[in-house]
C-alpha positions, 0 to 999 in steps of 0.5 A: 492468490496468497503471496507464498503460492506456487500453484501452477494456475497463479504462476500463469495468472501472475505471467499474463500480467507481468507479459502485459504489463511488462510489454506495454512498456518495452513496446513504450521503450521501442515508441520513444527509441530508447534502448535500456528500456525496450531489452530490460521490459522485454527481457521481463515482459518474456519471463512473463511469456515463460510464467504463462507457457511453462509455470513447473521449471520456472516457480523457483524463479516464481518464488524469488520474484515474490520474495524481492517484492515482499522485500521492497514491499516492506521498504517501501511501507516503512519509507511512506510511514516514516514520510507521513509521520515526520512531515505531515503529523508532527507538523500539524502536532507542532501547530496545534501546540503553537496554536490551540494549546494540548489536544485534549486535556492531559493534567486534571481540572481540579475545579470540575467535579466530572468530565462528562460532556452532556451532548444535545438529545437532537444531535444524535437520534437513538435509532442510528445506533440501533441500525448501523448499517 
């Protein structure tokens, strides 16, 4: 199922999930006896009834679904991106810096004559390479 499709067979596969999943939590909002959650879920959890039962009249609907979670979708992937780069990499780039220098070598060393790094014959066996998987 691609994210544009508005075939009648992924309208229904799309219909049981959101039916399940949709009505696990209203049956979850009716346990804890809360009501926002029990009339929000299963209002959902019957549009998933409708996706199943009559898929034709409701693809527009269908469709707009797959347009706001392709919408939150990018929000949310630009939101973690953005997280992991300012809290997690430019940190440990900060560190690194403070700590161990450049992580690789950005002036030349004028001293040496090449930066080839000879590596031990037995470090690597050549048949590895021959047969990756």
């Amino acid at each position: 199922m691609n994210s544009n499709s508005t075939k009648r067979g992924d309208i229904r596969k799309f219909g049981i999930v959101a039916f399940l999943f949709f009505g696990c939590l209203c049956g979850l909002g009716i346990w804890t006896g809360k009501a926002i959650p029990t009339y929000l879920f299963g209002f959902l959890s019957m549009i998933g009834l409708g996706f199943m039962v009559i898929p034709g009249p409701l693809s527009p609907v269908y469709a707009g679904w797959l347009k706001i979670a392709h919408f939150i979708g990018k929000i949310v992937t630009i939101t973690m991106l953005t997280l992991a780069y300012y809290l997690v990499i430019t940190p440990s780039a900060v560190l690194k810096r403070i700590f161990g220098g450049a992580p690789i070598p950005v002036k030349p060393d004028k001293s040496v004559d090449s930066y080839w790094v000879t590596r031990d014959e037995k470090a690597q066996p050549r048949e590895r390479f021959l047969k990756r998987y």
